[in-house]
Wavefront OBJ file of the C-alpha trace (Angstrom):
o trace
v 135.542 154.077 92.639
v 135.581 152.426 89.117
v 139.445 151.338 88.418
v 140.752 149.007 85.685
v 142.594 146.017 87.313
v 146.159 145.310 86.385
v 145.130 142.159 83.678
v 142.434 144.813 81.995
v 145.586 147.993 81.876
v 147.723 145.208 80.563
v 145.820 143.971 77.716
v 144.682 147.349 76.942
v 148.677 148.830 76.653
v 149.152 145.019 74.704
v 146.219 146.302 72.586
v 147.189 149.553 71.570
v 151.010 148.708 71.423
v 150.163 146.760 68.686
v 147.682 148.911 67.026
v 150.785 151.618 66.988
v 153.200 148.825 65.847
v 150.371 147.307 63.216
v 149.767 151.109 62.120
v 152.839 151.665 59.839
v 150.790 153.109 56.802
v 154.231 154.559 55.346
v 155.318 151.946 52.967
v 155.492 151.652 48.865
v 151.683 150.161 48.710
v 150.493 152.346 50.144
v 152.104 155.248 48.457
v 151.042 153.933 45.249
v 147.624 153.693 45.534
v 148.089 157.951 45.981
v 146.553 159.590 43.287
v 146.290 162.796 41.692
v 143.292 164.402 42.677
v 141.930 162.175 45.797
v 140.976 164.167 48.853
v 142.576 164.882 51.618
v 139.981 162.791 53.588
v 141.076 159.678 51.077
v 144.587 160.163 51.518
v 144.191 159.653 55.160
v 142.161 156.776 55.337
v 145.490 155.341 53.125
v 147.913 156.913 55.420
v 146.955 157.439 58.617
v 146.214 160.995 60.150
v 149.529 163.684 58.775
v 150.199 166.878 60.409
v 150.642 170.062 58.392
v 154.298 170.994 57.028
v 155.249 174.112 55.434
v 158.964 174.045 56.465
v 159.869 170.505 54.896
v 157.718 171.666 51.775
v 159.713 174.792 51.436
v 163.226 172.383 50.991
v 161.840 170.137 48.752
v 161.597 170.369 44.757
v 158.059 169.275 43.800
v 157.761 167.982 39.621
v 154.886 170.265 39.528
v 154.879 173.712 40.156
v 154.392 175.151 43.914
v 152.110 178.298 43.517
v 151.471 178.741 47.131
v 147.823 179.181 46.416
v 144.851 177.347 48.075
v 148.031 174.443 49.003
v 149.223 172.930 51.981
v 151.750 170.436 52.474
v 151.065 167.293 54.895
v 153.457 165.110 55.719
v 152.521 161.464 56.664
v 155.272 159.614 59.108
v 157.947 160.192 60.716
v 161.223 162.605 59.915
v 163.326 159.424 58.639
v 160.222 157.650 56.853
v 157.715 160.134 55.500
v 155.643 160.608 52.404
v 154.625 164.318 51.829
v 151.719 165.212 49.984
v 150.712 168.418 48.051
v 147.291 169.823 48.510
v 145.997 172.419 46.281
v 142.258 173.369 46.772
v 142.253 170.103 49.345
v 142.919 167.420 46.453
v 146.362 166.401 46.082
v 148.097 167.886 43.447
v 151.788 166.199 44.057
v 153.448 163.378 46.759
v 157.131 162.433 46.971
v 158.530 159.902 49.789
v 161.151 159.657 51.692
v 163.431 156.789 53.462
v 161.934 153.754 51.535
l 1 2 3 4 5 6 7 8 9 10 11 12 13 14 15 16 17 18 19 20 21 22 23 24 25 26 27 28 29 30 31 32 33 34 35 36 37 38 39 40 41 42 43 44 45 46 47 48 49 50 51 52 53 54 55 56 57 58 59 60 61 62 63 64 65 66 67 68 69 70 71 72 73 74 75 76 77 78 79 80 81 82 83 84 85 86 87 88 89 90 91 92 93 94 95 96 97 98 99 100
């Protein structure tokens, strides 16, 4: 039977705690350096992995104009800290932030 001991679990938790805690890719740099037309793939390597949003997209006034075609909104953070990006034909098209 192949089992971590206690001192290898703990280091790995210690490990990935403070990957998690290190990991906070919501912040004002980093939402600068998002630019019109960068891929999705680009975005993420800024921001961390998103998750698809439609429903916070539909509340929220975009500057440029939401045609619903080819777009998808991803939203990057958490529900208090978030950045939320516009995709339209998977290059992003708008962004707007929230909680910093």
């Amino acid at each position: 039977m192949n089992t971590l001991s206690a001192t290898r679990k703990l280091t790995l938790a210690l490990a990935f705690s403070a990957f998690a805690i290190g990991c906070d890719h919501v912040n004002e740099s980093n939402y600068d350096k998002l630019q019109p037309g960068m891929t999705e793939g680009s975005v993420e390597r800024i921001m961390g992995f998103g998750r698809q949003n439609t429903e916070l997209a539909r509340g929220i006034q975009f500057p440029s104009d939401v045609t619903g075609i080819n777009e998808k909104s991803v939203q990057y953070g958490s529900n208090d800290k978030f950045v939320l990006v516009l995709y339209e034909d998977g290059r992003l098209k708008d962004k707007m932030k929230r909680g910093f």
